[in-house]
C-alpha positions in Angstrom: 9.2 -7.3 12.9 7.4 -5.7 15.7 3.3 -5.3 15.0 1.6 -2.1 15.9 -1.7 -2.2 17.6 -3.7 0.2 15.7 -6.6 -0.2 17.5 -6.9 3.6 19.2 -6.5 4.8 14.9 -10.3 3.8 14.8 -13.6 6.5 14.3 -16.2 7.4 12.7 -16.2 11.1 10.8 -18.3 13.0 8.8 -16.3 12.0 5.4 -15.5 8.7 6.7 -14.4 6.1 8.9 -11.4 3.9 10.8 -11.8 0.4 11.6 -9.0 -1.5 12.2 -10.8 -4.1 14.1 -12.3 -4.9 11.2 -10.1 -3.7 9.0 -11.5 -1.3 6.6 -11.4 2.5 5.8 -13.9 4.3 4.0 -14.3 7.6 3.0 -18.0 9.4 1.6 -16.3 11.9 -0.7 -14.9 11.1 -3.0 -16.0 7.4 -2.7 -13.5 5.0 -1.4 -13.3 1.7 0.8 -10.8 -0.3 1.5 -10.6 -3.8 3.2 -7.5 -6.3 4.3 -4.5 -5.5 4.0 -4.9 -2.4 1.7 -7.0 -1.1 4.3 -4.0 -2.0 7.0 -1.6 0.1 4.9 -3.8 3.3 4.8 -3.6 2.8 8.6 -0.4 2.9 8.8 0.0 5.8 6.5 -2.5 7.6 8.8 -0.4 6.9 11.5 2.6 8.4 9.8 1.0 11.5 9.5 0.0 12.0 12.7 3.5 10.7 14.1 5.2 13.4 11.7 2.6 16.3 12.5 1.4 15.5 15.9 -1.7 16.4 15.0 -5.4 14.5 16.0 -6.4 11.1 14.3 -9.0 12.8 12.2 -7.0 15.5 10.8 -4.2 12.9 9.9 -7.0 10.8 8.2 -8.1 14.2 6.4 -4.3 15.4 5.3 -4.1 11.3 4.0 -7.7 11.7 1.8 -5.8 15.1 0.6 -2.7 13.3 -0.4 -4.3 10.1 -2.2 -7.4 10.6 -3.4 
């Protein structure tokens, strides 16, 4: 299985933030954090959706907070 370096999916945002180095996502509104390898998954999902829409990191991580929480 070939591992993705999701390293470049990182920032911080006004509703939230990407760190895969150390490996959580949070968002402010509604509350949400995520650690391990939940947190890894919500990466990738990110990463989906900006594969699929070619749009930028942050609005992937927006249209993802739209889709699950």
């Amino acid at each position: 299985m070939i591992q993705i370096n999701l390293s470049w999916l990182s920032g911080i945002f006004s509703f939230g933030e990407l760190n895969p180095q150390l490996g959580y996502v949070s968002v402010e509104d509604p509350e949400f954090f995520a650690q391990g390898d939940e947190a890894y998954q919500i990466l990738e999902d990110i990463r989906s959706i900006w594969m699929d829409r070619d749009c930028s990191v942050e609005q992937a991580f927006q249209a993802w907070i739209c889709f699950n929480l």
